[in-house]
C-alpha positions as CSV (number, residue, x, y, z in Angstrom):
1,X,6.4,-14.7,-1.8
2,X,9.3,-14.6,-4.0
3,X,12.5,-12.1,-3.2
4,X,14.6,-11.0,-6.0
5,X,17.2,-8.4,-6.6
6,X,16.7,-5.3,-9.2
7,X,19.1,-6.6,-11.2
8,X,17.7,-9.8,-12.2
9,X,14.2,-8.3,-12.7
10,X,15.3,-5.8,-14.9
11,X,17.2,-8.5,-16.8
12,X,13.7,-10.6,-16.3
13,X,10.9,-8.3,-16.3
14,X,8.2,-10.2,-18.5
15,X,9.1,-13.5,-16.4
16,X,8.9,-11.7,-12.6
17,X,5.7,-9.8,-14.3
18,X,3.9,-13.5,-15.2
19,X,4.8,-14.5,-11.1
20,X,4.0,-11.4,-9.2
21,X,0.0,-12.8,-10.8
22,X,0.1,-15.8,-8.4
23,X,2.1,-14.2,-5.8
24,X,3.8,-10.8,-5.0
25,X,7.4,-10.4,-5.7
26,X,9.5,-8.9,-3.6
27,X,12.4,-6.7,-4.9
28,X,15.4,-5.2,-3.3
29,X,18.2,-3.3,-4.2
30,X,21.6,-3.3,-2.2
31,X,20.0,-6.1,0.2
32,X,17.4,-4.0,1.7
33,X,13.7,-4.7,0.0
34,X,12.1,-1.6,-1.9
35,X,9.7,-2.7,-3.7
36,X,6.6,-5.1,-3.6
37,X,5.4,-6.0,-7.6
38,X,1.6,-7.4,-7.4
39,X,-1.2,-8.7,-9.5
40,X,-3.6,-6.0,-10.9
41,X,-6.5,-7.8,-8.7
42,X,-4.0,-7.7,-5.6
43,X,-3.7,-3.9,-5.4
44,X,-8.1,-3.7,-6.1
45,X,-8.4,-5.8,-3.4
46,X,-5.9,-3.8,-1.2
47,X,-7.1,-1.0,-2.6
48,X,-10.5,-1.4,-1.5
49,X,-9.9,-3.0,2.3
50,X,-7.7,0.7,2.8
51,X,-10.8,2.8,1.1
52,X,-13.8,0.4,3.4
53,X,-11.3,1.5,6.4
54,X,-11.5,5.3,5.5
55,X,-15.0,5.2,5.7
56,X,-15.3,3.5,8.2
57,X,-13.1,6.0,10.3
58,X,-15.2,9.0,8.8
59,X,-18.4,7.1,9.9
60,X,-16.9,6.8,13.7
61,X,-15.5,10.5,13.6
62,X,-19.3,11.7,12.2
63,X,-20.8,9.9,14.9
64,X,-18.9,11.3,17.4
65,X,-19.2,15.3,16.1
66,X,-17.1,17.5,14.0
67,X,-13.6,19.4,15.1
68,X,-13.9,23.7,14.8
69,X,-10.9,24.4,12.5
70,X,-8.9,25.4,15.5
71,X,-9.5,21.9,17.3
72,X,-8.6,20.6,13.7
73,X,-5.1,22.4,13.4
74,X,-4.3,21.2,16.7
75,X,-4.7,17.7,15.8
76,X,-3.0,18.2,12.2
77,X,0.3,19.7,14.0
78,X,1.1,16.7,16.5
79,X,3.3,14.2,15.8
């Protein structure tokens, strides 16, 4: 994984663009990292692993009933 500062990707966009295909490329701004730049078939892949998890948890939370939209509040309001 390649780390690189916003600066020099903005001043070497097509170039960070061609690496972040073989790996992902890390960019920060004032030292601290804010950014992650990916292949195309990097964020489908990620994509779909995070939707197959949401179904899963829909499958488990089906299986085990359905909340009444007072039970459902409750659980929306904690933190």
């Amino acid at each position: 994984m390649k780390t690189v500062n916003a600066t020099e990707v903005k001043n070497r966009f097509g170039q960070y663009l061609e690496t972040s295909l073989s790996e992902p490329v890390v960019i920060e701004k004032t030292g601290r990292a804010v950014a992650v730049m990916i292949s195309m078939a990097d964020y489908e892949r990620l994509s779909a692993l995070e939707d197959s998890y949401w179904a899963q948890r829909a499958l488990e939370a089906e299986k085990s009933g359905f909340l009444d939209p007072q039970e459902s509040l409750s659980v929306v309001l904690k933190k």
